[in-house]
CHARMM internal coordinates of N, CA and C (Angstrom, degrees):
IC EDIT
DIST 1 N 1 CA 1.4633
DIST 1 CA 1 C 1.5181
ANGL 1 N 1 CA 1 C 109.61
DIST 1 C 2 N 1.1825
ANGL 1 CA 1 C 2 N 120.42
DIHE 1 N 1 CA 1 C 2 N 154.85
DIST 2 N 2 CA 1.3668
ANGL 1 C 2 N 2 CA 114.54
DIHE 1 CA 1 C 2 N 2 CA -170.99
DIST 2 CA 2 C 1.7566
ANGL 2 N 2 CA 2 C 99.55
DIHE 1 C 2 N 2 CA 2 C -133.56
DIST 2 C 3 N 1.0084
ANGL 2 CA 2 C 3 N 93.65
DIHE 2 N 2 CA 2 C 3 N 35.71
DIST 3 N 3 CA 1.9073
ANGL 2 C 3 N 3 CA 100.48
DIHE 2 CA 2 C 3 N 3 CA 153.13
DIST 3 CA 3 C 2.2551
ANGL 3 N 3 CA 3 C 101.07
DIHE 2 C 3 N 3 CA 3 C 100.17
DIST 3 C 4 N 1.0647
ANGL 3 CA 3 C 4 N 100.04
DIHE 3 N 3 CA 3 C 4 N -29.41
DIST 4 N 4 CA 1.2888
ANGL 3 C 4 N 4 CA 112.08
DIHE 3 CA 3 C 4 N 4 CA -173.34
DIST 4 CA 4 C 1.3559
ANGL 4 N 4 CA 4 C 113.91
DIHE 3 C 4 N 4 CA 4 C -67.23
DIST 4 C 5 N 1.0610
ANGL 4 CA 4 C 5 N 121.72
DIHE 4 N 4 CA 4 C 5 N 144.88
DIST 5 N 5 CA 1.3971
ANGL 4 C 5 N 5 CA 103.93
DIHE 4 CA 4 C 5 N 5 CA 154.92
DIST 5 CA 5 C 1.4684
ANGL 5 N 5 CA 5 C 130.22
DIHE 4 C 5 N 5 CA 5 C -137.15
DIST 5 C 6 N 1.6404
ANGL 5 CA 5 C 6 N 105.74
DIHE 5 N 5 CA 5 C 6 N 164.97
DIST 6 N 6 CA 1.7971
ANGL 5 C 6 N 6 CA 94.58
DIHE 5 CA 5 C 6 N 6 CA -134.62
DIST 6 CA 6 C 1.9226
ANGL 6 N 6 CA 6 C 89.42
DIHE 5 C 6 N 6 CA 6 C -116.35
DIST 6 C 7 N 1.6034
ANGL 6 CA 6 C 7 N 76.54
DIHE 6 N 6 CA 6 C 7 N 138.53
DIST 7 N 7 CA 2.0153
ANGL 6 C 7 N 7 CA 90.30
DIHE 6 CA 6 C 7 N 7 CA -170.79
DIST 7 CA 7 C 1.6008
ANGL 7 N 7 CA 7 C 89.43
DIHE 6 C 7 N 7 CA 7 C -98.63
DIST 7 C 8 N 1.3702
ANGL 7 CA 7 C 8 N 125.33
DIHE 7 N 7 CA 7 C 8 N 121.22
DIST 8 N 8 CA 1.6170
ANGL 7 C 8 N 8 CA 120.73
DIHE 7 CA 7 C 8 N 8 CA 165.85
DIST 8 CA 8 C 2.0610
ANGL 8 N 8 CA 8 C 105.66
DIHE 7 C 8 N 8 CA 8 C -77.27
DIST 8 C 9 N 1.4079
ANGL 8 CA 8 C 9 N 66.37
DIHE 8 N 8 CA 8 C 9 N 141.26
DIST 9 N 9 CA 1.5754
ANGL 8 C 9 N 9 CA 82.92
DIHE 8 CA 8 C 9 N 9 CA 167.73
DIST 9 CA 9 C 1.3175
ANGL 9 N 9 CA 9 C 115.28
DIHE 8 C 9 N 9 CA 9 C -100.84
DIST 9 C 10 N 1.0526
ANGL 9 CA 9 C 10 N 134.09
DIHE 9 N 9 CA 9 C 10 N 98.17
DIST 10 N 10 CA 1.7598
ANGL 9 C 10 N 10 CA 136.47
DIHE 9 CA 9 C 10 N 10 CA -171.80
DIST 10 CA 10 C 1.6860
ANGL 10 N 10 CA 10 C 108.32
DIHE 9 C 10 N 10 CA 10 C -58.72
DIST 10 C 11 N 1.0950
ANGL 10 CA 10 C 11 N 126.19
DIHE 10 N 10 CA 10 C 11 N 153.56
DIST 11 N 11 CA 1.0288
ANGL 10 C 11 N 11 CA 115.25
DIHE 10 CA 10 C 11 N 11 CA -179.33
DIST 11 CA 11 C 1.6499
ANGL 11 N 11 CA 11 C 106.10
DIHE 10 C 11 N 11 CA 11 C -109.40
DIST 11 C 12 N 1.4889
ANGL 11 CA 11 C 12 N 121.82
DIHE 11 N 11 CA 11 C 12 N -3.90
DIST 12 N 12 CA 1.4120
ANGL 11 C 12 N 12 CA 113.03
DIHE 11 CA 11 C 12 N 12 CA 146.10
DIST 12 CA 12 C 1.3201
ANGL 12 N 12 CA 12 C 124.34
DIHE 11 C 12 N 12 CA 12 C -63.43
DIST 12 C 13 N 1.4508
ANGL 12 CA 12 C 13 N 119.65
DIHE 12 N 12 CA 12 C 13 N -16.19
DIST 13 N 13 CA 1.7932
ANGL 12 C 13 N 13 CA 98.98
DIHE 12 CA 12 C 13 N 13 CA 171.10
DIST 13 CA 13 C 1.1641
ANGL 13 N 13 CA 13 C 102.50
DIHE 12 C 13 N 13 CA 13 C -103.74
DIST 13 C 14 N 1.5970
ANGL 13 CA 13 C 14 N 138.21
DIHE 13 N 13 CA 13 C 14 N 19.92
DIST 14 N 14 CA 1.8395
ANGL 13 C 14 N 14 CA 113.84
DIHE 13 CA 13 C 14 N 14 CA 151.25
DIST 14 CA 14 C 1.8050
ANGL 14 N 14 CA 14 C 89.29
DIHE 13 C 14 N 14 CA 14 C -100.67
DIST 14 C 15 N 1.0712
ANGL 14 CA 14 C 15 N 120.42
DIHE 14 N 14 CA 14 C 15 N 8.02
DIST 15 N 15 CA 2.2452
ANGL 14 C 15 N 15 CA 105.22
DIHE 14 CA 14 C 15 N 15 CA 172.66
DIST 15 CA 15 C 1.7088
ANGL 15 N 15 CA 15 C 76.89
DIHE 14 C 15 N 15 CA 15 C -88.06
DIST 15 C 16 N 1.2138
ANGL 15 CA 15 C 16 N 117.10
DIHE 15 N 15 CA 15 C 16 N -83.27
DIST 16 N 16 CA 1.3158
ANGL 15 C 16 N 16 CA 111.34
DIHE 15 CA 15 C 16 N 16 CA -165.56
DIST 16 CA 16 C 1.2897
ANGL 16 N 16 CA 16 C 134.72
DIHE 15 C 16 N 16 CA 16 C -28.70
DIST 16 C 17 N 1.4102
ANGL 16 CA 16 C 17 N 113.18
DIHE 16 N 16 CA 16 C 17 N -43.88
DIST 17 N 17 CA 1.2211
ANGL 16 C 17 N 17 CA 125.10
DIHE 16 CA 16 C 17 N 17 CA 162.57
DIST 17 CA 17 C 1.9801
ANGL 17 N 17 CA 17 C 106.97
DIHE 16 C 17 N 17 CA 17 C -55.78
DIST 17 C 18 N 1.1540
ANGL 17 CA 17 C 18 N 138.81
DIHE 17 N 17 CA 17 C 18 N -81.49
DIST 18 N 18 CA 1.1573
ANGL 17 C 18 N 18 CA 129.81
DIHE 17 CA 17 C 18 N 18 CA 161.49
DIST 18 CA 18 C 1.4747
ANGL 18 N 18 CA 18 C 128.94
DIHE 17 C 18 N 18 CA 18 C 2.14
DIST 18 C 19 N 0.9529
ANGL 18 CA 18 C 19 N 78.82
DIHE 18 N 18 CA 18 C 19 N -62.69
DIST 19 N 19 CA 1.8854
ANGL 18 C 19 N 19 CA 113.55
DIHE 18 CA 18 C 19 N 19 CA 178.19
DIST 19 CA 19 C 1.7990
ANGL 19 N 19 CA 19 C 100.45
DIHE 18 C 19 N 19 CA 19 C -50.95
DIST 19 C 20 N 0.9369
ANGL 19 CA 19 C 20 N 97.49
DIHE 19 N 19 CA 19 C 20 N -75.60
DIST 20 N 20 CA 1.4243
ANGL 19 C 20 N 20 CA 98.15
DIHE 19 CA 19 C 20 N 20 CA 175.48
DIST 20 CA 20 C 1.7025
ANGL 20 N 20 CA 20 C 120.63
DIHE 19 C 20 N 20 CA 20 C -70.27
DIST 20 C 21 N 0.9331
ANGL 20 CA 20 C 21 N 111.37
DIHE 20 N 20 CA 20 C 21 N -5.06
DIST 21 N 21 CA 1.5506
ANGL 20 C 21 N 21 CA 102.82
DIHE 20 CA 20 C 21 N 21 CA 178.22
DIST 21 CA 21 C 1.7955
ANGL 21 N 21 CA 21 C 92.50
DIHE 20 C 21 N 21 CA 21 C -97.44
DIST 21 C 22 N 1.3291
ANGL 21 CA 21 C 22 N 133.56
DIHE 21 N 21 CA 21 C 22 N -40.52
DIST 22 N 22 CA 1.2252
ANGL 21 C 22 N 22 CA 118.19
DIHE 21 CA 21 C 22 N 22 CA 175.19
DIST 22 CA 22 C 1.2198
ANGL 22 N 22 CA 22 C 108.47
DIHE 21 C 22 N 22 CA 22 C -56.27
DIST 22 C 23 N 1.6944
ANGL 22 CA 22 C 23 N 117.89
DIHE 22 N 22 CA 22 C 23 N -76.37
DIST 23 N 23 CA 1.1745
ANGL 22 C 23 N 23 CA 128.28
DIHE 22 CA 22 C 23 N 23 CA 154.54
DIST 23 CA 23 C 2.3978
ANGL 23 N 23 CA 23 C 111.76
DIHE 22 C 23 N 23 CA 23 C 27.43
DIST 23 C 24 N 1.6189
ANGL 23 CA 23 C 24 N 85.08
DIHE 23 N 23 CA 23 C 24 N -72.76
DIST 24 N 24 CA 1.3909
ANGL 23 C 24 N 24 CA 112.58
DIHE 23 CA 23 C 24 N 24 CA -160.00
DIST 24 CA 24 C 1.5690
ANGL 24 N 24 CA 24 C 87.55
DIHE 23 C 24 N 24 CA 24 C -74.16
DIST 24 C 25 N 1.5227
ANGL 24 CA 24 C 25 N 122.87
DIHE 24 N 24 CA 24 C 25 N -73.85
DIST 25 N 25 CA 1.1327
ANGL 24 C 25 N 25 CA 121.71
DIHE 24 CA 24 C 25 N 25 CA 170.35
DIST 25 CA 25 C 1.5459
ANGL 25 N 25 CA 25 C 109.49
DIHE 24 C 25 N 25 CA 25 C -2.10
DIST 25 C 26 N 0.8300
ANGL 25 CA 25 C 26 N 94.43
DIHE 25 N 25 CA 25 C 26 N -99.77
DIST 26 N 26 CA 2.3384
ANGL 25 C 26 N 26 CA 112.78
DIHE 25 CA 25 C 26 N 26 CA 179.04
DIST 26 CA 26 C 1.1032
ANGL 26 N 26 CA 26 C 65.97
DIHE 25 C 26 N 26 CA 26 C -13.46
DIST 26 C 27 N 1.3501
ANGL 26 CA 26 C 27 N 112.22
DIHE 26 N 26 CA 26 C 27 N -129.82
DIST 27 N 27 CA 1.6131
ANGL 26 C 27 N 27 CA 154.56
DIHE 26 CA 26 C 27 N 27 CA -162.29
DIST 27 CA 27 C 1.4400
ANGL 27 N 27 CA 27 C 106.90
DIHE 26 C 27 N 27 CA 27 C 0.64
DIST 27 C 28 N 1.3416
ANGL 27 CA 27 C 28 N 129.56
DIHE 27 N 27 CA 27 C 28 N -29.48
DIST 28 N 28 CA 1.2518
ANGL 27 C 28 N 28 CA 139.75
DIHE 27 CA 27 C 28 N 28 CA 167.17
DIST 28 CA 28 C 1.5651
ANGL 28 N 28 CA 28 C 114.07
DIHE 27 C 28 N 28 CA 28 C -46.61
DIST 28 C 29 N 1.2614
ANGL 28 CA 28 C 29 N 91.59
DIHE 28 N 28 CA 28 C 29 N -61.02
DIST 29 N 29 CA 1.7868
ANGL 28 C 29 N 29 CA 126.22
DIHE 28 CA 28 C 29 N 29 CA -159.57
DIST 29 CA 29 C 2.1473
ANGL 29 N 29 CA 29 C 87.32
DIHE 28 C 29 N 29 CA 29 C -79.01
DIST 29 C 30 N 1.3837
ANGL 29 CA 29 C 30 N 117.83
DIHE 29 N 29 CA 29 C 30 N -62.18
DIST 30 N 30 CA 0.8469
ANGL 29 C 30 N 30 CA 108.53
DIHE 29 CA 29 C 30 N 30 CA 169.20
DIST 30 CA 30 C 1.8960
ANGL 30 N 30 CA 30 C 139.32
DIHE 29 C 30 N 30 CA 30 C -82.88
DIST 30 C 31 N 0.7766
ANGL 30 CA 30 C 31 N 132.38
DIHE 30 N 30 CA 30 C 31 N 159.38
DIST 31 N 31 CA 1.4722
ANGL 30 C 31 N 31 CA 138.74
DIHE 30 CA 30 C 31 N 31 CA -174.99
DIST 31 CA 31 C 1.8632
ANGL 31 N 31 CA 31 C 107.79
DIHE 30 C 31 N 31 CA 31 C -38.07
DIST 31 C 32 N 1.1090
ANGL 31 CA 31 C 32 N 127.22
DIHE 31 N 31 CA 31 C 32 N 91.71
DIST 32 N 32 CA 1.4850
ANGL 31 C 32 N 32 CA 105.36
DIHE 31 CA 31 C 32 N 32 CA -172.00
DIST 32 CA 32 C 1.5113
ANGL 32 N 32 CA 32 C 101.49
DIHE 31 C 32 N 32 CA 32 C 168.91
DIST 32 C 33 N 1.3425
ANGL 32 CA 32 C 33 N 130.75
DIHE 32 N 32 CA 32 C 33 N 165.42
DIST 33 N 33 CA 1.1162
ANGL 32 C 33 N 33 CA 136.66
DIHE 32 CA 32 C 33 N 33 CA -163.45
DIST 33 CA 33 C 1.7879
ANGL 33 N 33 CA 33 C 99.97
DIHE 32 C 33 N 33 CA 33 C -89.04
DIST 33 C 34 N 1.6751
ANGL 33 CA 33 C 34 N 108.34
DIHE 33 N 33 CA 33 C 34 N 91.07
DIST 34 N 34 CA 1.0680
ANGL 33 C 34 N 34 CA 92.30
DIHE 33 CA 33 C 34 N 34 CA -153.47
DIST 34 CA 34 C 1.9627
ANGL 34 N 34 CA 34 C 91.04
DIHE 33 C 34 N 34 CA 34 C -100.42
DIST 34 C 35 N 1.7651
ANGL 34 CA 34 C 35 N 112.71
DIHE 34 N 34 CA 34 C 35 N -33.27
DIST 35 N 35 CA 1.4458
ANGL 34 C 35 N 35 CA 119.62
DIHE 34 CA 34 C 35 N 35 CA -147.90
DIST 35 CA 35 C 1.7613
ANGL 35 N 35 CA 35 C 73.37
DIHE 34 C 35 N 35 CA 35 C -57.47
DIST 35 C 36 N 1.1796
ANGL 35 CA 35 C 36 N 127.92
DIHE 35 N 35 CA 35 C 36 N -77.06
DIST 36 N 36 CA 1.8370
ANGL 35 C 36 N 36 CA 126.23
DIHE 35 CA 35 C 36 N 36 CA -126.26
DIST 36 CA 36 C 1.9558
ANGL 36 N 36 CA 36 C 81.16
DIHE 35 C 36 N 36 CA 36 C -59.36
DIST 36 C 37 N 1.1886
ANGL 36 CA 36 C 37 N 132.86
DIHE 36 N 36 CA 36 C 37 N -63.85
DIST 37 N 37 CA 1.4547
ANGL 36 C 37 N 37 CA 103.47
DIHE 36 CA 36 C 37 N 37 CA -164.69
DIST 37 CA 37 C 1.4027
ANGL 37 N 37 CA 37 C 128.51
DIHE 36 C 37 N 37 CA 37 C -48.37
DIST 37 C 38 N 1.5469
ANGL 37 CA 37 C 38 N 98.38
DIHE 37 N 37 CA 37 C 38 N -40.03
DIST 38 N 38 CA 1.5315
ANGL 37 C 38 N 38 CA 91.76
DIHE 37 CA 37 C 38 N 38 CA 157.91
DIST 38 CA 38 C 1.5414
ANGL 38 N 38 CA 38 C 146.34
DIHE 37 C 38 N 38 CA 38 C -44.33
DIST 38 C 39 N 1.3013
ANGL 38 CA 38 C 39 N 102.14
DIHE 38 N 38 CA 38 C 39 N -38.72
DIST 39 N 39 CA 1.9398
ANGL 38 C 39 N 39 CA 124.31
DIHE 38 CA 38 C 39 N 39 CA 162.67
DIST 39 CA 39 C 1.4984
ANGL 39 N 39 CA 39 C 94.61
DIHE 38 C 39 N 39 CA 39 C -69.13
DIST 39 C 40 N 1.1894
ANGL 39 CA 39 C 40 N 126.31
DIHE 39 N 39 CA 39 C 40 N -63.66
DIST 40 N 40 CA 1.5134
ANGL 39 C 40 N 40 CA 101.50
DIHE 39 CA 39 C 40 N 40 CA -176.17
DIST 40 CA 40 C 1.6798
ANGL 40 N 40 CA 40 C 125.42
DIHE 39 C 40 N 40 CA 40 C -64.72
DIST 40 C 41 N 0.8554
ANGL 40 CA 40 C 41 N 130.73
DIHE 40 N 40 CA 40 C 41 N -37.27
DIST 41 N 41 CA 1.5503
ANGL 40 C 41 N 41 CA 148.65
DIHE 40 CA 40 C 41 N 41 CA 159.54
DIST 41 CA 41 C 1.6079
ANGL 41 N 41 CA 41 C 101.68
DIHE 40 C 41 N 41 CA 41 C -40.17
DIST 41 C 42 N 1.5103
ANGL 41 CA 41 C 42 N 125.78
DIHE 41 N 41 CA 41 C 42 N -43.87
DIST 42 N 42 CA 1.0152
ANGL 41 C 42 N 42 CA 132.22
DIHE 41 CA 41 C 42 N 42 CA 171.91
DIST 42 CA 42 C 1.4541
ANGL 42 N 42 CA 42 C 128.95
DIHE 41 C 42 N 42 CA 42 C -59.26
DIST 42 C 43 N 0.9513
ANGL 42 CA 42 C 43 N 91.12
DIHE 42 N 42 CA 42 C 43 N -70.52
DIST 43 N 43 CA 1.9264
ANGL 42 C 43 N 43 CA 113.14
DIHE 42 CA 42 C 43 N 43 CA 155.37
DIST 43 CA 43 C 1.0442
ANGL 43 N 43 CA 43 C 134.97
DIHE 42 C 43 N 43 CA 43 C -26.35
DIST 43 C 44 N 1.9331
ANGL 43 CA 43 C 44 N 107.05
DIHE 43 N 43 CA 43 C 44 N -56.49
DIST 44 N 44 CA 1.4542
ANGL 43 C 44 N 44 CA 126.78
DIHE 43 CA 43 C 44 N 44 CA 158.25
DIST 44 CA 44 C 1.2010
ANGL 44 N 44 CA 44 C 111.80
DIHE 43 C 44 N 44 CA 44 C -32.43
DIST 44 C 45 N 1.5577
ANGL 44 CA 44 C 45 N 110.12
DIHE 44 N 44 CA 44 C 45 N -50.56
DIST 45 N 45 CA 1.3770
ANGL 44 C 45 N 45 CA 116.95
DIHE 44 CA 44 C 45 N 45 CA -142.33
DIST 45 CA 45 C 1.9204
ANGL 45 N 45 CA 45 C 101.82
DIHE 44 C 45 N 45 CA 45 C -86.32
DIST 45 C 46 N 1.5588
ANGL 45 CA 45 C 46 N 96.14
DIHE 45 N 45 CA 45 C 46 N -45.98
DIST 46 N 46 CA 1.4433
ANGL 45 C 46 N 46 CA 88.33
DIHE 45 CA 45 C 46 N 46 CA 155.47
DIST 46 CA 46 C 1.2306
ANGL 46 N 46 CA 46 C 136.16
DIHE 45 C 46 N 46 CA 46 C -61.29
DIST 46 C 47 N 1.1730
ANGL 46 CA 46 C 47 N 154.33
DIHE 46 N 46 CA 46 C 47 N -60.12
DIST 47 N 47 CA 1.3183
ANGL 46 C 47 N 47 CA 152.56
DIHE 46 CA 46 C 47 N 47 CA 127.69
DIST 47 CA 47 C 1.4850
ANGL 47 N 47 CA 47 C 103.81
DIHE 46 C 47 N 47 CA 47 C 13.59
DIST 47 C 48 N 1.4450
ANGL 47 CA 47 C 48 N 118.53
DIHE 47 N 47 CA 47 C 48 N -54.30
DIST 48 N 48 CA 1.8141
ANGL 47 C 48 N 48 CA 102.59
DIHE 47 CA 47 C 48 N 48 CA -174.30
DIST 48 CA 48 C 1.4136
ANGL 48 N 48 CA 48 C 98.05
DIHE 47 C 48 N 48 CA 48 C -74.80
DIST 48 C 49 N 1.3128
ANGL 48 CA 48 C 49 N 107.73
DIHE 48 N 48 CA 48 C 49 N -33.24
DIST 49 N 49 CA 1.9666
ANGL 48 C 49 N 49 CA 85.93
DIHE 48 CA 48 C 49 N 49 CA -175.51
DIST 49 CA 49 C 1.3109
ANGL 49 N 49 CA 49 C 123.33
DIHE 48 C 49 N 49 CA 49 C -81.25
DIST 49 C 50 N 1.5434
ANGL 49 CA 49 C 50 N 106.16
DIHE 49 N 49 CA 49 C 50 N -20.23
DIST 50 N 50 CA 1.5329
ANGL 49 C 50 N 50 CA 93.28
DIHE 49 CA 49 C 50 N 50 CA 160.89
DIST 50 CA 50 C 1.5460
ANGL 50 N 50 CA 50 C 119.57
DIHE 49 C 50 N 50 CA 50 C -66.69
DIST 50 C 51 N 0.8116
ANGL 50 CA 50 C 51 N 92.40
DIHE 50 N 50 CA 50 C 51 N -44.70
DIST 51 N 51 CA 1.7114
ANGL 50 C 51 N 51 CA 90.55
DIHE 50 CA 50 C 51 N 51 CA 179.25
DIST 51 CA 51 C 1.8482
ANGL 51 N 51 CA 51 C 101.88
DIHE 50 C 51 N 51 CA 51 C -42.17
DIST 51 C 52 N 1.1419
ANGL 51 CA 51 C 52 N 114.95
DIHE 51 N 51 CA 51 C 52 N -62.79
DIST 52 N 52 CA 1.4608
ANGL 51 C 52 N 52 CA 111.73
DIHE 51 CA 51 C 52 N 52 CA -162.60
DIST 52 CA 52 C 1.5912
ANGL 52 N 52 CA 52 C 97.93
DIHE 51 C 52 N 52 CA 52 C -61.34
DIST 52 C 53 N 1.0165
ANGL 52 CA 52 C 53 N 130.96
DIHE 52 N 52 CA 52 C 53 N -39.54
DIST 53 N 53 CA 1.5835
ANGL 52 C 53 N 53 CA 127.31
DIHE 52 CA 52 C 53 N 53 CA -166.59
DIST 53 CA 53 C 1.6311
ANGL 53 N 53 CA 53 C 108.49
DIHE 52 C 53 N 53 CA 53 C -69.98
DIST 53 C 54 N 1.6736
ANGL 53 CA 53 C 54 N 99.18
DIHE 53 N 53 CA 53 C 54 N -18.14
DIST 54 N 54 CA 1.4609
ANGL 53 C 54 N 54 CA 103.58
DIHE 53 CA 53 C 54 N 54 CA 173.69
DIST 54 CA 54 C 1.4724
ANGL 54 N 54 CA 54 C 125.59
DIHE 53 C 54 N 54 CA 54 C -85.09
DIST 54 C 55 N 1.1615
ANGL 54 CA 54 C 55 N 101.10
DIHE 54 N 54 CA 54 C 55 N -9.38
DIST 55 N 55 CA 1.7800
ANGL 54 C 55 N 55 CA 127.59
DIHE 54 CA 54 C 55 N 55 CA 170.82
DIST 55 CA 55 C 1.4835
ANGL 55 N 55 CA 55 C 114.56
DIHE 54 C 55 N 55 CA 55 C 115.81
DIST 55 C 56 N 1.3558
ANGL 55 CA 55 C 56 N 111.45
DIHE 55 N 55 CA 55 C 56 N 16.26
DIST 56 N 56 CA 1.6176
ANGL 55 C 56 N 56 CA 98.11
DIHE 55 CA 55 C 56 N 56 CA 174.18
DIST 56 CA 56 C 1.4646
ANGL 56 N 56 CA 56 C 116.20
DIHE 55 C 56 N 56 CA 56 C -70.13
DIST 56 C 57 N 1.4242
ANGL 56 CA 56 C 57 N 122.43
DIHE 56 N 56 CA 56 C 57 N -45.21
DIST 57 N 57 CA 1.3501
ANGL 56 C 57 N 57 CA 127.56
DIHE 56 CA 56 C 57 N 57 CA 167.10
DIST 57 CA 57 C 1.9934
ANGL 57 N 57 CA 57 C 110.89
DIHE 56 C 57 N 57 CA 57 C -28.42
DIST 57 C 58 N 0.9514
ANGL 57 CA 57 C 58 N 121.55
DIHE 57 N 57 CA 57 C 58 N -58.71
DIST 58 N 58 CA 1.4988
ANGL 57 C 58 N 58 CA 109.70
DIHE 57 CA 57 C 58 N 58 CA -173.80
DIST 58 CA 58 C 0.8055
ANGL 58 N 58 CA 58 C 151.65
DIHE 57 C 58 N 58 CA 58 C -80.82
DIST 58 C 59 N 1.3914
ANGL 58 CA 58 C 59 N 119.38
DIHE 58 N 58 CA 58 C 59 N 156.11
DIST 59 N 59 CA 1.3245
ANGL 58 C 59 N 59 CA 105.87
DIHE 58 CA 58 C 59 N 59 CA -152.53
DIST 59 CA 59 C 1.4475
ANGL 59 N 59 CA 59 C 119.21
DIHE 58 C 59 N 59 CA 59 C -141.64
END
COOR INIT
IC SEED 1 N 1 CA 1 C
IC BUILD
């Protein structure tokens, strides 16, 4: 280890994240609680990239 320490970024929370931003997408377009999955789907998705920009990505 070289002093750092390393946050993993899972790669089920950028599918999940996806997931829910399509997810939300539809639901938008169709009749249904579409905006909040979309913000969460969104979120997810940030959250995984921070994580990777924070060094979980490397390897």
């Amino acid at each position: 280890m070289n002093g750092r320490s390393r946050i993993p970024a899972p790669r089920w929370l950028l599918g999940s994240g996806a997931a829910f931003v399509g997810a939300g997408a539809v639901m938008y377009v169709l009749p249904g609680p579409g905006l909040p999955l979309l913000g969460v789907g969104v979120l997810l998705l940030l959250v995984a990239a921070l994580l990777r920009l924070l060094g979980g990505g490397r390897r």
